[in-house]
C-alpha positions as MATLAB code, in Angstrom:
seq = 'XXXXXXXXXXXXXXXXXXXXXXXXXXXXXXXXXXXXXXXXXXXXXXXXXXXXXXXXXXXXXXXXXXXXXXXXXXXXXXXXXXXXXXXXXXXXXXXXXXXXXXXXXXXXXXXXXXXXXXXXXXXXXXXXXXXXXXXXXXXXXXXXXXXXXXXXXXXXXXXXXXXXXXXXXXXXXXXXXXXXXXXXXXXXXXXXXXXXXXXXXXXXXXXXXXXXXXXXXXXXXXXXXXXXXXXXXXXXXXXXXXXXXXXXXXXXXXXXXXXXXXXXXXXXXXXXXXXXXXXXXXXXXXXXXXXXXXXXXXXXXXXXXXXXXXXXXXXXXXXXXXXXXXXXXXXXXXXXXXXXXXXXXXXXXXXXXXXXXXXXXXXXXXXXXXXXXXX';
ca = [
      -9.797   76.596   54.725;
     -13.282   78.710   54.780;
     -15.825   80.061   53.233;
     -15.706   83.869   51.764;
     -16.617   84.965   55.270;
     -13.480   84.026   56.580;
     -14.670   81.440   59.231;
     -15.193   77.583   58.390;
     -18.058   76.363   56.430;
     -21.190   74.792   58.375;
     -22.663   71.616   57.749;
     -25.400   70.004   59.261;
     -25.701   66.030   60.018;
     -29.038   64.481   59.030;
     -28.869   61.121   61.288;
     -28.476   60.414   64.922;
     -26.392   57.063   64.081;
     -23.978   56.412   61.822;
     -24.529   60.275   61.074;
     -22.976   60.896   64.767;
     -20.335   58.437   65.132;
     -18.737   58.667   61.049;
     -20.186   61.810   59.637;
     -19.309   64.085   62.679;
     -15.560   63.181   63.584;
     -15.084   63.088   59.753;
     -16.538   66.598   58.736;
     -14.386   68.343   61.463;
     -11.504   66.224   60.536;
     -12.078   67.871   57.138;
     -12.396   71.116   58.587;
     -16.304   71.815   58.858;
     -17.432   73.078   61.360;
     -20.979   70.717   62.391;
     -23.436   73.144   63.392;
     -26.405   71.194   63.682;
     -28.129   67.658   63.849;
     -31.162   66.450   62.548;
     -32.950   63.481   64.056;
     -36.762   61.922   64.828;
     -37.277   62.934   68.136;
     -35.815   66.140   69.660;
     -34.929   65.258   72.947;
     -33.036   62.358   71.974;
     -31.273   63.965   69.337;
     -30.090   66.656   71.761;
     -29.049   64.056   74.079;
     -26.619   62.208   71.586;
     -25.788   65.697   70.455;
     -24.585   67.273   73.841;
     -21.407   65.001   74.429;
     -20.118   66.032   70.925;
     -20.451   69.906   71.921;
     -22.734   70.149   68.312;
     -24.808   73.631   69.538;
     -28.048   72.657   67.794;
     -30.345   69.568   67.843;
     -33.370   69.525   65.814;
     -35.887   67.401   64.265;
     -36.420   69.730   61.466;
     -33.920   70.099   58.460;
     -35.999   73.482   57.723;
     -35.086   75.054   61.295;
     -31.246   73.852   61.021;
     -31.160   75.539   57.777;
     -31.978   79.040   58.582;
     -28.595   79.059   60.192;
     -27.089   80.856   56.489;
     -23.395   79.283   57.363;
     -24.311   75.522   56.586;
     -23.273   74.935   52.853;
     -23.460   71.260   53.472;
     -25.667   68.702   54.419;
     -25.216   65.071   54.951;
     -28.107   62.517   55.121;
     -26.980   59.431   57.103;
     -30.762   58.454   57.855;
     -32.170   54.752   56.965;
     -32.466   54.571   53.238;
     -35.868   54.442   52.247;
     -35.359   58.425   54.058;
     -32.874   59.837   52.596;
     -34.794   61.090   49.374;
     -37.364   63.840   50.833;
     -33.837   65.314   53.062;
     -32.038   65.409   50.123;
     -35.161   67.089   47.828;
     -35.660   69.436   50.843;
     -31.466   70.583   51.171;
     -30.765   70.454   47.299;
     -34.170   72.895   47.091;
     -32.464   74.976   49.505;
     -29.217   75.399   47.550;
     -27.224   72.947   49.383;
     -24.435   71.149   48.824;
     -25.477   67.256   49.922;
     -23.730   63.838   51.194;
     -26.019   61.232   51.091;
     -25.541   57.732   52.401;
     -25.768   54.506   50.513;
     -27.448   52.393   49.943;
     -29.101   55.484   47.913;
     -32.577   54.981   46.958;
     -35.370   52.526   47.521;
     -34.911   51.932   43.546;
     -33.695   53.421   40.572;
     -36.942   55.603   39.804;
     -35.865   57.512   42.769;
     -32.251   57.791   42.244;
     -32.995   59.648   39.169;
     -35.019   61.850   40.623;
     -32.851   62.452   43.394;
     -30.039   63.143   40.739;
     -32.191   64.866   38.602;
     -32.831   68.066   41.646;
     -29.405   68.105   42.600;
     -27.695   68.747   38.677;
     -31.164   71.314   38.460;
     -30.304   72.883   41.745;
     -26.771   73.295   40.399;
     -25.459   72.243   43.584;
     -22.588   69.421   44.292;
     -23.864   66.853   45.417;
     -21.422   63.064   46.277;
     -22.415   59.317   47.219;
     -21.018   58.430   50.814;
     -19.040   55.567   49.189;
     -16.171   56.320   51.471;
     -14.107   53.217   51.248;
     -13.129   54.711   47.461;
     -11.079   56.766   49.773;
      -9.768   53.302   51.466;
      -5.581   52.958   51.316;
      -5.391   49.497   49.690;
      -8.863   50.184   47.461;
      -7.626   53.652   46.050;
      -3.957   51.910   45.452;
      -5.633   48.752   43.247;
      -7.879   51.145   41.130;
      -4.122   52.993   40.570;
      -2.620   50.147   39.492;
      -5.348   48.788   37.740;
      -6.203   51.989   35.864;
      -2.215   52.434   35.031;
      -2.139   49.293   32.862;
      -0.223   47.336   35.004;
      -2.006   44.082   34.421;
      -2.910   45.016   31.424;
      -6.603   45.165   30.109;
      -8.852   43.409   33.204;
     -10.236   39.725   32.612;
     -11.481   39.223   35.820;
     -12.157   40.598   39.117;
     -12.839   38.326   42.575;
     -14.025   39.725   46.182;
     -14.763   37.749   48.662;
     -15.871   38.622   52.410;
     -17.256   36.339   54.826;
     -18.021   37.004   58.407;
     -19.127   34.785   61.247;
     -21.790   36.821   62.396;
     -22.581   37.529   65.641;
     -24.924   37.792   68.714;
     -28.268   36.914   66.866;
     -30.701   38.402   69.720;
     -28.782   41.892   69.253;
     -31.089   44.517   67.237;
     -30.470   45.427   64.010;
     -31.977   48.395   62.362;
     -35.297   47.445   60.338;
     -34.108   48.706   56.892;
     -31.327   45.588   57.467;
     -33.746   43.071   58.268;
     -36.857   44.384   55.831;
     -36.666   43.755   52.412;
     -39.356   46.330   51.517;
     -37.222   49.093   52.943;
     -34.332   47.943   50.282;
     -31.773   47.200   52.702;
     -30.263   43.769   53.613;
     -26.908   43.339   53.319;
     -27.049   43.868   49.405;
     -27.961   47.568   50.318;
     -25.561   47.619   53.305;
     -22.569   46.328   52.189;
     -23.110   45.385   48.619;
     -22.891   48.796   47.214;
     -19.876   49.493   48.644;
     -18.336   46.512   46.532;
     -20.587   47.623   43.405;
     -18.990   51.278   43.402;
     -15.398   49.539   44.122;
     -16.188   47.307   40.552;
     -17.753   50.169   38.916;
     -14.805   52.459   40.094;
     -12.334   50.613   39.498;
     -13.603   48.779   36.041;
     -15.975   50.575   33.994;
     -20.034   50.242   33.806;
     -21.605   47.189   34.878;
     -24.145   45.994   32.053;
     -25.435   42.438   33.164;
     -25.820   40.419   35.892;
     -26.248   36.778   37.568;
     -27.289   36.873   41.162;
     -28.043   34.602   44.408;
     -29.907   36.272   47.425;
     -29.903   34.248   50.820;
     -30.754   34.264   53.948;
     -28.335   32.284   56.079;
     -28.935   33.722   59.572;
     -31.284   30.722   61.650;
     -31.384   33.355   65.107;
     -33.473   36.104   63.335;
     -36.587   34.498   61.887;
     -38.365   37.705   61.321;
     -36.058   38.504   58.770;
     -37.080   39.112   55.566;
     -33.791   40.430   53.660;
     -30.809   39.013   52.484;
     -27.557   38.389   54.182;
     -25.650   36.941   51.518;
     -25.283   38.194   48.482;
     -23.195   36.456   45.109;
     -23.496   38.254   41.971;
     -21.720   37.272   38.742;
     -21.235   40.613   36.343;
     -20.210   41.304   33.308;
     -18.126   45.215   32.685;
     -19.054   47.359   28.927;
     -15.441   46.009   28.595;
     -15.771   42.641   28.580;
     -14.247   42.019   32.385;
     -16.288   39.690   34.157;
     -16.143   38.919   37.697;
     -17.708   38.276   41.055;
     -18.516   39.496   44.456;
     -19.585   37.824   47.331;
     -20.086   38.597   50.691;
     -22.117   37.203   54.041;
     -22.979   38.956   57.606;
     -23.660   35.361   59.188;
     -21.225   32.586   57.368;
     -20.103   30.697   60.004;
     -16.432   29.553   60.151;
     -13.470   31.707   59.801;
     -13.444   35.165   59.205;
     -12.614   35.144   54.941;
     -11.654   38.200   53.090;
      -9.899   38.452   49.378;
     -10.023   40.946   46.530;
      -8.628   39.940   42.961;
      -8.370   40.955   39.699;
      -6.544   39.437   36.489;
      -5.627   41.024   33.525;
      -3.884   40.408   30.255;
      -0.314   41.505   31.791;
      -0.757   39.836   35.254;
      -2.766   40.099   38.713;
      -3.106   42.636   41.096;
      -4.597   41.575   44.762;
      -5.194   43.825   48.129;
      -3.121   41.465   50.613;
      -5.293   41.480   54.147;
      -4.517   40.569   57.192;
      -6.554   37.449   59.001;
      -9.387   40.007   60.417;
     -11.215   42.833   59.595;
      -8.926   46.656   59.925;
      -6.161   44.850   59.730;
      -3.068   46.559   57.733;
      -3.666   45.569   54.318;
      -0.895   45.549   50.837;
      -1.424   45.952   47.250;
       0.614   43.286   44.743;
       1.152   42.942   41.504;
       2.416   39.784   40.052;
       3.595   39.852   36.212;
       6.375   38.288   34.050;
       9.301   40.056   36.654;
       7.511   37.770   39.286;
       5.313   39.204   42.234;
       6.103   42.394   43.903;
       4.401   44.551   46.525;
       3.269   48.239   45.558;
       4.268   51.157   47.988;
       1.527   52.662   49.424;
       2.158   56.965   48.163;
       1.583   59.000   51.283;
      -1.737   60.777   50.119;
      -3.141   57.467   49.936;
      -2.200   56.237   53.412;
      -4.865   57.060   56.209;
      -4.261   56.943   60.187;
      -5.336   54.130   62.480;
      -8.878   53.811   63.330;
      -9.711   55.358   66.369;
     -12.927   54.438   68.465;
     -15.750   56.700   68.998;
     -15.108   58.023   72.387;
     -18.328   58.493   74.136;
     -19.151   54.825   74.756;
     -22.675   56.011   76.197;
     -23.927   56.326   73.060;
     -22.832   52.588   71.611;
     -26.105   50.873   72.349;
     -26.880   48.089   69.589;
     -24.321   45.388   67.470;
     -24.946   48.362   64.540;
     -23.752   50.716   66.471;
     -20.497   48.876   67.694;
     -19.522   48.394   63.997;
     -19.922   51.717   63.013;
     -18.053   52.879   66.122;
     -14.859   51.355   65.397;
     -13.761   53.949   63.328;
     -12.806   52.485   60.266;
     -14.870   54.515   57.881;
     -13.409   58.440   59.853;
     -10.441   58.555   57.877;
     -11.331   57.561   54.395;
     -14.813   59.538   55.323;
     -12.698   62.519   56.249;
     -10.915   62.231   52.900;
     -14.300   62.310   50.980;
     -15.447   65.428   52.712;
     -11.743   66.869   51.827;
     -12.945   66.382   47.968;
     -16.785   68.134   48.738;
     -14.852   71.026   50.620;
     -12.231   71.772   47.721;
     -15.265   71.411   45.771;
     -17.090   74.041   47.568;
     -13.951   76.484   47.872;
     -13.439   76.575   44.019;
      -9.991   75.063   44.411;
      -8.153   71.110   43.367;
      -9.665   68.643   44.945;
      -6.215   67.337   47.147;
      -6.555   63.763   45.614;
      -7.009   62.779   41.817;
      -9.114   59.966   43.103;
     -12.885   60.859   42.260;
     -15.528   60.940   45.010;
     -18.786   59.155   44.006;
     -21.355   61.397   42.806;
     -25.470   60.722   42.393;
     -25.090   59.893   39.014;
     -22.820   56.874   40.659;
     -25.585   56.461   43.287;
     -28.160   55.892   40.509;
     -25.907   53.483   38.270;
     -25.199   51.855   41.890;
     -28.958   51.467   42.316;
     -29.479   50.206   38.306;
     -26.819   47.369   39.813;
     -29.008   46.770   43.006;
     -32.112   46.704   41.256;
     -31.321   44.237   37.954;
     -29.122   41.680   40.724;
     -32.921   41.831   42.766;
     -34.569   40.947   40.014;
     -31.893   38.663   38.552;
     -32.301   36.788   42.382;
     -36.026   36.770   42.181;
     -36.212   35.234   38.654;
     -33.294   33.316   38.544;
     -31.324   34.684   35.169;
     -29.557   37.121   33.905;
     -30.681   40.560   34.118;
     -29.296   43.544   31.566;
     -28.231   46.623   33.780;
     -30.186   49.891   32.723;
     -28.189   52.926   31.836;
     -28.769   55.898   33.871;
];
C-alpha cells in the first residue's frame, strides 16, 4: 500500500476542475496521498485547494515536483494543455494520467507517447468508464465468445441539453482547441469500441451543431460515426449534448452466436444490466463483485460547483471507476498484479484514440470515408 519508504505514494493534480472534483476523491480512494495542485492562477488554486485539506497549491508543475514523494502526476487541464505538463512530468521521471480527449491531433499524441515509452515511465489514458460495471462486464462477455465473432456494435446517447446561457469551457465550444463533444464525450465511446472490438481502420462521419442558444459556437455537439473494426465488425456511435426530447441511451452489439446489450435505466447513473440473448433465449449476466462499483456520491463542497460543467462532473459518477483506474497505475507503480485483468488505457490508446478523432474530422469535413492511420 506504499512506496519503499513505507508511507503512501504522492501524486500531484494538474487541473483546478475536473482535476479537483474526479481526480482528487479518486487518487485517495486508491490510496495516494494528493500532495499538491497545479492550476493558472495561484490564489485561486489555493482557494479550491483549502476545503480539500491538499497542503500545496501552485501554479508551477516544477515547484510541486521538488516535493521527491510524488511518483504520479495527473493532467486534468483543457486539452490543447495537457501536452507541455505531460513533456515536463514524463522528463522528470514521472509516472502520468492524462485526460482525454488527449491531444490537439495525432502529431502530438505521438510525441506525447513517444517521451513517456523514452522516459521509461508508466504512463495511462484517463478513459475511466473502461473501469464502468456494465462496460467492463460487455467487453467480458464479448471477449469470452459468447456471441460469437462481433457483426455489429450500436451506441446511442441522446441528451436534452440544458440551460443554454450557462458557460461552458472554451475547448467545448472552440473547434480549434479540438474539443466539442467529439473530444468530450466521443472518445470515451471510441476507447469503449476499440476496447472492446479490436482497431478501428475506417470511418464515415456527421459533425453537427444542434444547439440554437449558443451561437458563438463553433464545435460540434453531435457526433454519428459509422466504423469499420481490422475484423470486419462494423458499427456505429452516436451521441448529442442538446437533442431535444427524451433522454435516449442504448449500447448493442451482435455477433455470430447472439447479442449482448448493457440494459439502462430511463436516465443517466441509473443501475444498469448486461444480457445476452442466444439460442437458450435471453438471459441476464451477474455482475462478479470486482466489477461492481459503489453509488455515486456528490462532491461535497458545493462552493466550488460554479458552472453547468462543473455540476456534471460533480455528480460523482466517474470517482469510482476513476478510483479503479488509479488502483491499476498504483499496482503498476508497486511492482505487483494489477487487482483487475481489465487493462487501463495507455498513450499508445490515446494516440490510436486521436488517429479515430482525427480521420472522423476529416471524414465530417469532406464528406467520405476516411482510412484510420496506424499508430
Amino acid at each position: 500500500m506504499s512506496n519503499q519508504h513505507g508511507k503512501p505514494i504522492g501524486a500531484v493534480v494538474v487541473g483546478t476542475g475536473f482535476g479537483l472534483f474526479a481526480h482528487t476523491r479518486a487518487l485517495r480512494d486508491a490510496g495516494f496521498e494528493v500532495r499538491a495542485i497545479v492550476g493558472r492562477n495561484r490564489e485561486r488554486t489555493a482557494e479550491r485547494a483549502a476545503p480539500l485539506g491538499i497542503p500545496v497549491a501552485t501554479d508551477s508543475l516544477a515547484e510541486a515536483l521538488k516535493d521527491p514523494e510524488i511518483q504520479l502526476v495527473t493532467v486534468a487541464t483543457p486539452p490543447h494543455a495537457h501536452a507541455p505538463f505531460v513533456f515536463e512530468a514524463v522528463q522528470a521521471g514521472r509516472h502520468v494520467v492524462c485526460e482525454k480527449p488527449f491531444a490537439k491531433d495525432l502529431a502530438e499524441a505521438r510525441a506525447m507517447l513517444d517521451a513517456a515509452e523514452k522516459a521509461g515511465v508508466i504512463h495511462m489514458l484517463g478513459a475511466e468508464f473502461r473501469f464502468d460495471s456494465a462496460q467492463a462486464l460487455l467487453r467480458r462477455v464479448v471477449k469470452d465468445g459468447m456471441i460469437g465473432d462481433p457483426l455489429m456494435f450500436s451506441r446511442i446517447y441522446q441528451q436534452p441539453g440544458g440551460d443554454p446561457n450557462e458557460p461552458l469551457a472554451d475547448w467545448w465550444t472552440d473547434a480549434k482547441q479540438g474539443g466539442g463533444f467529439l473530444g468530450a464525450f466521443g472518445t470515451h465511446m471510441i476507447d469503449q469500441v476499440r476496447s472492446t472490438l479490436g482497431e478501428i481502420v475506417a470511418v464515415s462521419a456527421v459533425l453537427r451543431k444542434l444547439t440554437t442558444g449558443r451561437p458563438h459556437m463553433t464545435s460540434d455537439d453531435y457526433y454519428n460515426i459509422q466504423f469499420e473494426t481490422e475484423s470486419g465488425c462494423q458499427g456505429v456511435i452516436e451521441a448529442a449534448m442538446e437533442f431535444r426530447g427524451p433522454f435516449v441511451m442504448a449500447c448493442k452489439v451482435a455477433g455470430t452466436k447472439g447479442g449482448a446489450w448493457i440494459q439502462s435505466g430511463a436516465a443517466f447513473g441509473d443501475p444498469e444490466e448486461v444480457w445476452v440473448q442466444d439460442g437458450d433465449g435471453a438471459r441476464q449476466i451477474p455482475m462478479p463483485d470486482e466489477l461492481k462499483n459503489p453509488p455515486p456520491t456528490p462532491f461535497p463542497v458545493t462552493d466550488l460547483i460554479q458552472t453547468e460543467m462543473d455540476r456534471w462532473h460533480t455528480q460523482g459518477f466517474d470517482v469510482a471507476p476513476y478510483a479503479k483506474l488509479f488502483g491499476q497505475m498504483k499496482a503498476r507503480i508497486e511492482g505487483r498484479e494489477p487487482p483487475l485483468p481489465e487493462p487501463p488505457g495507455d498513450f499508445r490508446d490515446a494516440a490510436a484514440g486521436q488517429a479515430v478523432l482525427d480521420a472522423a474530422r476529416r471524414s465530417a469535413a469532406e464528406r467520405r470515408w476516411v482510412e484510420v492511420e496506424k499508430v
